[in-house]
Jmol script that loads the backbone (N, CA, C; Angstrom):
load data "model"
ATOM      1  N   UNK A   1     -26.949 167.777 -67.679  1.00  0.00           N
ATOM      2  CA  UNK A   1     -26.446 166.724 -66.816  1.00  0.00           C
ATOM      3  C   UNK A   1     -27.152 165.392 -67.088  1.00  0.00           C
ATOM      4  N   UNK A   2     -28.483 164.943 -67.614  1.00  0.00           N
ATOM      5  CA  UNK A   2     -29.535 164.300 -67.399  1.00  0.00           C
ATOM      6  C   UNK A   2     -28.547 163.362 -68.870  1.00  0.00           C
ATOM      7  N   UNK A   3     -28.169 164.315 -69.641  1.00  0.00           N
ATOM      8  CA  UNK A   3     -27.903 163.788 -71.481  1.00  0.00           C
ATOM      9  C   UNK A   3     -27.025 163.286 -71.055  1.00  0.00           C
ATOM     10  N   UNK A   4     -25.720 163.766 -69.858  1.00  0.00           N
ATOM     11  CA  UNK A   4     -24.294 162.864 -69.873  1.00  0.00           C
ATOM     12  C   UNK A   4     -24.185 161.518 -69.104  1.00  0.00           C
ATOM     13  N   UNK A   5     -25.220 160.972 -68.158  1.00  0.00           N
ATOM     14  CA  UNK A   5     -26.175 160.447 -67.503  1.00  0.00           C
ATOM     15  C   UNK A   5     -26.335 159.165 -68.286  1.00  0.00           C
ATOM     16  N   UNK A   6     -27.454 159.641 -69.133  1.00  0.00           N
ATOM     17  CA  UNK A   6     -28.071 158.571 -70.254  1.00  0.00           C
ATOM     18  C   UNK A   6     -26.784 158.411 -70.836  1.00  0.00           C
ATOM     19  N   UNK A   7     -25.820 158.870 -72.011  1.00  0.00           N
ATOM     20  CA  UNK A   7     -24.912 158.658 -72.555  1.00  0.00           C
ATOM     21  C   UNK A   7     -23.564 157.323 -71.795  1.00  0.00           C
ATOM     22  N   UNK A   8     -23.624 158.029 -69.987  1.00  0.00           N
ATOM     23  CA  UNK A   8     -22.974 157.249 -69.563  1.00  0.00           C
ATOM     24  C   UNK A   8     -23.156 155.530 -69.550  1.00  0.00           C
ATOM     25  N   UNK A   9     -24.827 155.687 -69.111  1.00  0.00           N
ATOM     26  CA  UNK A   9     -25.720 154.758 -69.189  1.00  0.00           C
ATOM     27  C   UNK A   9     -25.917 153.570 -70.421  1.00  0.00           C
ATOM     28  N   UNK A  10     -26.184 154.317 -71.661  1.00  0.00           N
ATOM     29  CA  UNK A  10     -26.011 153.670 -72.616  1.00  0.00           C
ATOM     30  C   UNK A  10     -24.734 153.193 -73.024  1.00  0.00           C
ATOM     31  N   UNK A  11     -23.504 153.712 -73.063  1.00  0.00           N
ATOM     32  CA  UNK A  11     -22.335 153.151 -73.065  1.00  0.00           C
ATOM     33  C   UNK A  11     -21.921 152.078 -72.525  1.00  0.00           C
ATOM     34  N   UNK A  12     -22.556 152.330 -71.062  1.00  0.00           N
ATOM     35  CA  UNK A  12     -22.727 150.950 -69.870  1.00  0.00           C
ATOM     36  C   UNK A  12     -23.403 149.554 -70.508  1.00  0.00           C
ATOM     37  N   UNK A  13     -24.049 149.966 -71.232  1.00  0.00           N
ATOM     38  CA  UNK A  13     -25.325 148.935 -71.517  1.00  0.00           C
ATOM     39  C   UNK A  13     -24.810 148.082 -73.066  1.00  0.00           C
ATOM     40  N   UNK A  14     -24.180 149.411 -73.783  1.00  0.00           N
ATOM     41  CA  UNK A  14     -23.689 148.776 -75.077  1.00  0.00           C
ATOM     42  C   UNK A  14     -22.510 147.819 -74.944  1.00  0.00           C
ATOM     43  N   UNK A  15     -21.309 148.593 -73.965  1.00  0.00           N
ATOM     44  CA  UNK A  15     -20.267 147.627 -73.760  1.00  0.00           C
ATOM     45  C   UNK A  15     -20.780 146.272 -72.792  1.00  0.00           C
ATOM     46  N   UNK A  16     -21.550 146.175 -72.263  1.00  0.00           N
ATOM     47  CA  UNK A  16     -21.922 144.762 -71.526  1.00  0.00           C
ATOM     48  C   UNK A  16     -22.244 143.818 -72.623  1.00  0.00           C
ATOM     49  N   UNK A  17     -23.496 144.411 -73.493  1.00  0.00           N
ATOM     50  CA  UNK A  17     -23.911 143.328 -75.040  1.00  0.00           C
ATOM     51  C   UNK A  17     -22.679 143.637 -75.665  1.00  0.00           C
ATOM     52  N   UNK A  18     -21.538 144.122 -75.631  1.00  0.00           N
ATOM     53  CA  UNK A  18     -20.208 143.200 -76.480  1.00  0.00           C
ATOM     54  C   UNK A  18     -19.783 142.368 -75.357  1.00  0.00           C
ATOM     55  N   UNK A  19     -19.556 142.461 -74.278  1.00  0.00           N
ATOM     56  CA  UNK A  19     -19.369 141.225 -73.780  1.00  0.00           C
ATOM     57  C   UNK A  19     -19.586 140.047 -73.900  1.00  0.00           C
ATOM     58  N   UNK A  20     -20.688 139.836 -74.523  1.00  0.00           N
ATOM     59  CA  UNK A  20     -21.690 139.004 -74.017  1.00  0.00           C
ATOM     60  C   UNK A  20     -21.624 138.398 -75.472  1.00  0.00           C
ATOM     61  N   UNK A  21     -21.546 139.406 -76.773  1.00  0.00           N
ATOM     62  CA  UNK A  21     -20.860 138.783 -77.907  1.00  0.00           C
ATOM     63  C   UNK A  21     -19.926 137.856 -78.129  1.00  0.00           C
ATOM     64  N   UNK A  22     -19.085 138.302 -76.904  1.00  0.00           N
ATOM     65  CA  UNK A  22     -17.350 138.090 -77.102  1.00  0.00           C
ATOM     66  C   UNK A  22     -17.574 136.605 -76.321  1.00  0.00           C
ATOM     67  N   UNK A  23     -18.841 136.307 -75.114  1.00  0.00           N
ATOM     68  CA  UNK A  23     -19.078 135.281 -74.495  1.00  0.00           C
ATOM     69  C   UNK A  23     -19.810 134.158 -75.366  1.00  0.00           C
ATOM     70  N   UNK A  24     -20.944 134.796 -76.154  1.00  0.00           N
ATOM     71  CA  UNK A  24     -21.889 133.900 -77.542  1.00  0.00           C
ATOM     72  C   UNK A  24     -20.578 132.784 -78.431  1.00  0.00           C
ATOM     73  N   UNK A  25     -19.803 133.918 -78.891  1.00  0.00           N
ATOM     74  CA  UNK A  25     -18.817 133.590 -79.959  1.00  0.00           C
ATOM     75  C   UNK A  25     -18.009 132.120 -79.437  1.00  0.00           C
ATOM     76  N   UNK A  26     -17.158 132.485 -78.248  1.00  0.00           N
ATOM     77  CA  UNK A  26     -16.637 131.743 -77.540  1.00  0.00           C
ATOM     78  C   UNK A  26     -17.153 130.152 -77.109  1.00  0.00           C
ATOM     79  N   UNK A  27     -18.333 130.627 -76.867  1.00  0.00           N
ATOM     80  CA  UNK A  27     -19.336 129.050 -76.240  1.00  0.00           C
ATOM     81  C   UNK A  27     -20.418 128.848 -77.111  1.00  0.00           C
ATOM     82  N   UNK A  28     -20.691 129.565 -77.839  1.00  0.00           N
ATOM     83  CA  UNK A  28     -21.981 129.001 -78.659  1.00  0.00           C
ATOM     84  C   UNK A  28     -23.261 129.058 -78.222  1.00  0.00           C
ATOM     85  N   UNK A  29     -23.465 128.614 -77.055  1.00  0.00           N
ATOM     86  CA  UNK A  29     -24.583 128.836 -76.158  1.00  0.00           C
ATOM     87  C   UNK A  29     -25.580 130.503 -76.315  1.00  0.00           C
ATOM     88  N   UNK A  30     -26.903 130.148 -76.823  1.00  0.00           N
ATOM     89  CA  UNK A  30     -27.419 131.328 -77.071  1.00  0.00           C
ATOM     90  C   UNK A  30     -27.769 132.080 -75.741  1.00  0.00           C
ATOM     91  N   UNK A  31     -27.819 131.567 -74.778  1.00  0.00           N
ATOM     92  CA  UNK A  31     -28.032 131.987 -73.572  1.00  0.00           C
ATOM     93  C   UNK A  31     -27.369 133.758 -73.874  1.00  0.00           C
ATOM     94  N   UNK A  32     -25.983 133.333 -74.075  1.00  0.00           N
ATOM     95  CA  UNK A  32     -25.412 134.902 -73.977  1.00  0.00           C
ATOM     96  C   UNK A  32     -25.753 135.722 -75.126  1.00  0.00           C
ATOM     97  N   UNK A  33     -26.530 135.179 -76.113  1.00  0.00           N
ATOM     98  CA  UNK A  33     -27.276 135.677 -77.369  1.00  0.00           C
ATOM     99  C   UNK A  33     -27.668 136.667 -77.048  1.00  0.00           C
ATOM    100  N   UNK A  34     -29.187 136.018 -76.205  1.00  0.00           N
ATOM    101  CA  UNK A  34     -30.446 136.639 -75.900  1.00  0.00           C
ATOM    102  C   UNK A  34     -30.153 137.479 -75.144  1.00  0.00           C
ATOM    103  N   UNK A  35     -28.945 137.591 -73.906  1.00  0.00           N
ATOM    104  CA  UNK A  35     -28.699 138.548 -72.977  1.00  0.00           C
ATOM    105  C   UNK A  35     -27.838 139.720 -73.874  1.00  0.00           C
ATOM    106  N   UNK A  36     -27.160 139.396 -74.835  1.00  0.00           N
ATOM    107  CA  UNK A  36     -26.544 140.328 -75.884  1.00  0.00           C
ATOM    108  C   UNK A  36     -26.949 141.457 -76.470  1.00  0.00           C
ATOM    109  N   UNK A  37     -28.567 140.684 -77.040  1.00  0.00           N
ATOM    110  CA  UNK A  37     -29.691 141.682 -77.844  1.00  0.00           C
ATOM    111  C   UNK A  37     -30.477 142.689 -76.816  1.00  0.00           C
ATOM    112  N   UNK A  38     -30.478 141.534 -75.714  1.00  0.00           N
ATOM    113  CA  UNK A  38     -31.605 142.486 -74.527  1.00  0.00           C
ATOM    114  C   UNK A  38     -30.075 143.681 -74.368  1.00  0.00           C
ATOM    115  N   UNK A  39     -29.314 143.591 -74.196  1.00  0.00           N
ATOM    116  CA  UNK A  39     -28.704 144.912 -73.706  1.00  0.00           C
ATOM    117  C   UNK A  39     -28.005 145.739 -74.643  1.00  0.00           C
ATOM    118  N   UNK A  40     -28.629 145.396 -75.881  1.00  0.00           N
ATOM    119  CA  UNK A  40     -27.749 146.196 -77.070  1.00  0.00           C
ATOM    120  C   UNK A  40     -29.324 147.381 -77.207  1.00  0.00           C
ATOM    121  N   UNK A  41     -30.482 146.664 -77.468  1.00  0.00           N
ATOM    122  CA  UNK A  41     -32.127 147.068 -77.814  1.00  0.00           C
ATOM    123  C   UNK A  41     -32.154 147.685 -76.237  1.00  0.00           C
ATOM    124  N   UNK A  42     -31.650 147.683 -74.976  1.00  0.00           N
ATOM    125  CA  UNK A  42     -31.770 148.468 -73.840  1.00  0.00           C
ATOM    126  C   UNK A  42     -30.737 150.212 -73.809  1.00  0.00           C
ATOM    127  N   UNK A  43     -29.311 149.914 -74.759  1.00  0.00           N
ATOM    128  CA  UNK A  43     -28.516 151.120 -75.061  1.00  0.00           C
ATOM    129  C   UNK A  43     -28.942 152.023 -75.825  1.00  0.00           C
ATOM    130  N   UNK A  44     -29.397 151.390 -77.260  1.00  0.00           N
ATOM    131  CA  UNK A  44     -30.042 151.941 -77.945  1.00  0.00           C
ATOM    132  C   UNK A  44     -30.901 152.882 -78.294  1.00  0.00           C
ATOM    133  N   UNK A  45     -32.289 152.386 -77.318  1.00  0.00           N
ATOM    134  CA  UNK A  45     -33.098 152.943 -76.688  1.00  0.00           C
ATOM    135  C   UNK A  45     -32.895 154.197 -75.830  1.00  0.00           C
ATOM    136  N   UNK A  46     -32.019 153.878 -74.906  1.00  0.00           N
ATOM    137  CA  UNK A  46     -31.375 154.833 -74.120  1.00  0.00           C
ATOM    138  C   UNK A  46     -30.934 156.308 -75.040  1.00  0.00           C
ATOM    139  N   UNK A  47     -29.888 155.863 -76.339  1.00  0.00           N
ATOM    140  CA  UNK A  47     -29.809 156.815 -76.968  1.00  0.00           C
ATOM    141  C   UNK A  47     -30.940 157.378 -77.805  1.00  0.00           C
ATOM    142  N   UNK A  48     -31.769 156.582 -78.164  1.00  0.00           N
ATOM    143  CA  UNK A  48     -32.655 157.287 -78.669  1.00  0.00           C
ATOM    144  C   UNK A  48     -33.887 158.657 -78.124  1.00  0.00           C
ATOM    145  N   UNK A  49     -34.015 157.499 -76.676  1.00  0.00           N
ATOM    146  CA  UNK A  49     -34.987 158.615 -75.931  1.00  0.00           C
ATOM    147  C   UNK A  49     -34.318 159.732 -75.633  1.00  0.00           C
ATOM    148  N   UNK A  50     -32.841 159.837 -75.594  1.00  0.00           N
ATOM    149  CA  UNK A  50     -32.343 160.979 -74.920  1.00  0.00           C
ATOM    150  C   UNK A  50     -32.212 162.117 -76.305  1.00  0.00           C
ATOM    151  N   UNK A  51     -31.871 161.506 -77.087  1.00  0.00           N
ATOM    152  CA  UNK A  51     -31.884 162.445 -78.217  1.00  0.00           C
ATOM    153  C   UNK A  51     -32.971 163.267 -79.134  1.00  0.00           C
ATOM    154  N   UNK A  52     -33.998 162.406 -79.314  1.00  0.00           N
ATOM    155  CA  UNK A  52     -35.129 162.342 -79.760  1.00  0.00           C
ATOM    156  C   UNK A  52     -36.666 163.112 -79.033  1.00  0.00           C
ATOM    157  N   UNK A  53     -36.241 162.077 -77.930  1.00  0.00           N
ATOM    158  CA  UNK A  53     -37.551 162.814 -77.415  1.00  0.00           C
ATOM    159  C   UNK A  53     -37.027 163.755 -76.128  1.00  0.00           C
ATOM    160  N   UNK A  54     -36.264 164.060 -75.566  1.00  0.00           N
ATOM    161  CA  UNK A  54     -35.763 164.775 -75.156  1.00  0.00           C
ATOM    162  C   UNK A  54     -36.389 164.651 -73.563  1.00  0.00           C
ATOM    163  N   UNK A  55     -36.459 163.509 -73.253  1.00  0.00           N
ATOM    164  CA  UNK A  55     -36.749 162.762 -71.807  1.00  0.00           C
ATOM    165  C   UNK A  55     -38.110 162.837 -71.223  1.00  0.00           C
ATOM    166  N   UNK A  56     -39.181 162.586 -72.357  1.00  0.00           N
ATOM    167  CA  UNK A  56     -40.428 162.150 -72.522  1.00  0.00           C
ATOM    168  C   UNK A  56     -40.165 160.858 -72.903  1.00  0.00           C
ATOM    169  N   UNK A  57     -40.088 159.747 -71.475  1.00  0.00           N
ATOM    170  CA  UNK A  57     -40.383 158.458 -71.528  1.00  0.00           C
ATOM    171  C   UNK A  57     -41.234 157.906 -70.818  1.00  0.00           C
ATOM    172  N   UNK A  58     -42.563 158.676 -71.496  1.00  0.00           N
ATOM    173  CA  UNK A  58     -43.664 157.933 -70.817  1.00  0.00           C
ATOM    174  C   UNK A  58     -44.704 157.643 -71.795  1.00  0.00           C
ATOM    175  N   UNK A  59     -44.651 157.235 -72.985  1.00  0.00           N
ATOM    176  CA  UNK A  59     -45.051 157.132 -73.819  1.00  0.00           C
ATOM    177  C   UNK A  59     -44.991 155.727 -74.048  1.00  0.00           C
ATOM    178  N   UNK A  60     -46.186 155.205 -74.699  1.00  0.00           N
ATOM    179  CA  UNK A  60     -46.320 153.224 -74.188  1.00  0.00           C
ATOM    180  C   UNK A  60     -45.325 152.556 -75.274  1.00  0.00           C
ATOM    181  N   UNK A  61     -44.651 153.415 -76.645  1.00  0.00           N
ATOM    182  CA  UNK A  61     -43.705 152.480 -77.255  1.00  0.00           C
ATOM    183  C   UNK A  61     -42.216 152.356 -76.313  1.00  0.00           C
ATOM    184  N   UNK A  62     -42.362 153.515 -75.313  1.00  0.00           N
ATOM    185  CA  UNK A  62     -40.711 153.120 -74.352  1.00  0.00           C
ATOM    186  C   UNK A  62     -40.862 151.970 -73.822  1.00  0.00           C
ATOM    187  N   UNK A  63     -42.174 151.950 -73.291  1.00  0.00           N
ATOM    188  CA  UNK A  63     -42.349 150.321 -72.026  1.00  0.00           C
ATOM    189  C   UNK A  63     -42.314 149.255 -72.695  1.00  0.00           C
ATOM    190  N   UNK A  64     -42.912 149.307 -74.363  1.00  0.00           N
ATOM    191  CA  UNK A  64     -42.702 147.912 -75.460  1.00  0.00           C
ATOM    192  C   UNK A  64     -41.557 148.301 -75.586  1.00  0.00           C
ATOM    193  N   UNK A  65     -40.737 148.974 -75.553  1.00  0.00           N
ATOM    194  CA  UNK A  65     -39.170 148.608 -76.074  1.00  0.00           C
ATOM    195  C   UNK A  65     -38.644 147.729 -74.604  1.00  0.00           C
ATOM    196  N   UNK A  66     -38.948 148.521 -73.876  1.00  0.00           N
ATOM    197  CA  UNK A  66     -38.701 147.667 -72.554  1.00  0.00           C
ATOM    198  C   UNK A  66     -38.736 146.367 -72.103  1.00  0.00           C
ATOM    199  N   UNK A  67     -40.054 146.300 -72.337  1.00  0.00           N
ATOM    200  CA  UNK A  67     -41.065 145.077 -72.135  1.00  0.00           C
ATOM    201  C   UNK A  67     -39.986 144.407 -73.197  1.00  0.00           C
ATOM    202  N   UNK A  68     -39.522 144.070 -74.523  1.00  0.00           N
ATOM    203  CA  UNK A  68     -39.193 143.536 -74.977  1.00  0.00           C
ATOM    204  C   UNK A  68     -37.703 143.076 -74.767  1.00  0.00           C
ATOM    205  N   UNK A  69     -37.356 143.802 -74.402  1.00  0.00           N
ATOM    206  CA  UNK A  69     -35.604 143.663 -73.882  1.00  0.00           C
ATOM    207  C   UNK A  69     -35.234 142.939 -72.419  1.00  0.00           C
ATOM    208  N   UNK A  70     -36.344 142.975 -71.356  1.00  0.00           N
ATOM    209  CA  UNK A  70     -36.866 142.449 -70.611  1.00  0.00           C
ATOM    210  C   UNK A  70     -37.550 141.023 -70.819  1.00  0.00           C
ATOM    211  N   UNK A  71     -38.451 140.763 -72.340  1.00  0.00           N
ATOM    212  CA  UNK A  71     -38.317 139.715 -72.171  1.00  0.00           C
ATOM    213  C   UNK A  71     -37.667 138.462 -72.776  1.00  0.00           C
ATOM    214  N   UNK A  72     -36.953 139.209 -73.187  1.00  0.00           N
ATOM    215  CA  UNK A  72     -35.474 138.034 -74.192  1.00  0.00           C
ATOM    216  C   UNK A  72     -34.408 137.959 -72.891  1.00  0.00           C
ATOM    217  N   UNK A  73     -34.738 138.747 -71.544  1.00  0.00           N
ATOM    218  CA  UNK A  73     -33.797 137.933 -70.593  1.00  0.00           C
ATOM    219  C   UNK A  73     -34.326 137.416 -69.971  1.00  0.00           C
ATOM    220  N   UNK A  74     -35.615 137.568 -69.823  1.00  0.00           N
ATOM    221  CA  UNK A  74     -36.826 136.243 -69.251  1.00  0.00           C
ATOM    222  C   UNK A  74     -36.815 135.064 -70.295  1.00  0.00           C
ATOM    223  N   UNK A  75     -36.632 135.260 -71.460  1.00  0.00           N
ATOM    224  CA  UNK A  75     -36.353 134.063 -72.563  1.00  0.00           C
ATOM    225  C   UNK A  75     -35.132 133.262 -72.618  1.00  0.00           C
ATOM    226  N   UNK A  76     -33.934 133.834 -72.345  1.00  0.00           N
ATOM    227  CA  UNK A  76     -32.689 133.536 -71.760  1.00  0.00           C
ATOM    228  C   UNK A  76     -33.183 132.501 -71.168  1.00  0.00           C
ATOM    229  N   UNK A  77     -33.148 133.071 -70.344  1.00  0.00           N
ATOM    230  CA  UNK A  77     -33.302 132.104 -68.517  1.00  0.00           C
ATOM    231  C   UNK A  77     -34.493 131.080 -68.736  1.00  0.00           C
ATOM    232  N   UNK A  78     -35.365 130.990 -69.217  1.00  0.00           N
ATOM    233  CA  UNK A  78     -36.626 129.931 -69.135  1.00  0.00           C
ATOM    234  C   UNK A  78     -36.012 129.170 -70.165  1.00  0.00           C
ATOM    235  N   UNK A  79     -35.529 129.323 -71.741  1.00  0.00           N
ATOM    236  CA  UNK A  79     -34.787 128.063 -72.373  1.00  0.00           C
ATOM    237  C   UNK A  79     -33.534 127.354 -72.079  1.00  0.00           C
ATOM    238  N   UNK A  80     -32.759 128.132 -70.895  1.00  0.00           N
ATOM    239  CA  UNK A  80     -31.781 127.302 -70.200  1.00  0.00           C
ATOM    240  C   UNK A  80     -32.000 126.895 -69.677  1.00  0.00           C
ATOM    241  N   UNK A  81     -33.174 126.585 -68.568  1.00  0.00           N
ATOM    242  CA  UNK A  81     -33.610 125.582 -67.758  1.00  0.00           C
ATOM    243  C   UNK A  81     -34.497 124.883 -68.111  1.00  0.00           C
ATOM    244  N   UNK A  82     -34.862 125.117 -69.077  1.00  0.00           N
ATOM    245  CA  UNK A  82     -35.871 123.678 -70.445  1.00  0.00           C
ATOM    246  C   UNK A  82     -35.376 122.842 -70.590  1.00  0.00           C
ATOM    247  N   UNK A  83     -36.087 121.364 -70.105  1.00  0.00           N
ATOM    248  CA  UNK A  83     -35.449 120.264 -70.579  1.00  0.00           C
ATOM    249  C   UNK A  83     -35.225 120.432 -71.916  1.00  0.00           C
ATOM    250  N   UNK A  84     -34.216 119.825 -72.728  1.00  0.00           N
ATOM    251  CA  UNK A  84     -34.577 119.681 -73.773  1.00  0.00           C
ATOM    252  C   UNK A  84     -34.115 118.235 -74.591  1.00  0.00           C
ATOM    253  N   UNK A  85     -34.695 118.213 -75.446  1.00  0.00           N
ATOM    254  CA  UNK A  85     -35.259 116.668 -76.143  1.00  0.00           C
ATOM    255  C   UNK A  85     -34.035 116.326 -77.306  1.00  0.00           C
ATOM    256  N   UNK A  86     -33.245 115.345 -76.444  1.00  0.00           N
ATOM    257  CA  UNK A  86     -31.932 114.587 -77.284  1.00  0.00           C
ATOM    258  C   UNK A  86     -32.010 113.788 -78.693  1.00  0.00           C
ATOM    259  N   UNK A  87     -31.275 114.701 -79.639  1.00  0.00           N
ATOM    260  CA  UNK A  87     -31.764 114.018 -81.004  1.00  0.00           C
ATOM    261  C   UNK A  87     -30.797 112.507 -81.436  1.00  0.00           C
ATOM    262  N   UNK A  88     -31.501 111.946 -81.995  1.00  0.00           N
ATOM    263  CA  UNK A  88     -31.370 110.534 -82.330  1.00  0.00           C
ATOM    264  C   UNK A  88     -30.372 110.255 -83.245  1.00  0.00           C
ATOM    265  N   UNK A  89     -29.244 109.489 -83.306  1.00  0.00           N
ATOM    266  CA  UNK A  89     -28.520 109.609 -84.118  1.00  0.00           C
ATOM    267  C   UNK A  89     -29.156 108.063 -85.118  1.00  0.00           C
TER     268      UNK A  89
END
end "model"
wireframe off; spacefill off
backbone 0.3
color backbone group
């Protein structure tokens, strides 16, 4: 039950980062980049731990995968609200 779960989960997670592709493509804006990768490197993961380690996720490379997918949507969000500096024609 735990494998169809994760599977559901990761599916959840993969089809949101195509969204978010389909949103990048459209506007350009990396905003939906960074939220793209964080939830493609969050599915991924998902499939991996479930397959692999067989739901031993307590091991400190799960929380750096975490930690990292976590913080490209903390990176998202802090360079969209960065001023940023108008180039000179």
């Amino acid at each position: 039950m735990n494998e169809l779960l994760a599977g559901a989960i990761a599916m959840g997670l993969l089809t949101i980062a195509l969204f978010f592709v389909r949103f990048w493509r459209g506007s350009g804006d990396r905003f939906f980049l960074w939220f793209a990768l964080s939830f493609a490197i969050q599915g991924l993961h998902r499939i991996y731990a479930t397959l692999k380690d067989q739901g031993g996720e307590d091991s400190p490379l799960h929380y750096l995968i975490r930690l990292l997918a976590y913080g490209l949507i903390l990176w998202a969000i802090l360079e969209k609200n960065l001023p940023h500096k108008e180039k000179r024609r």
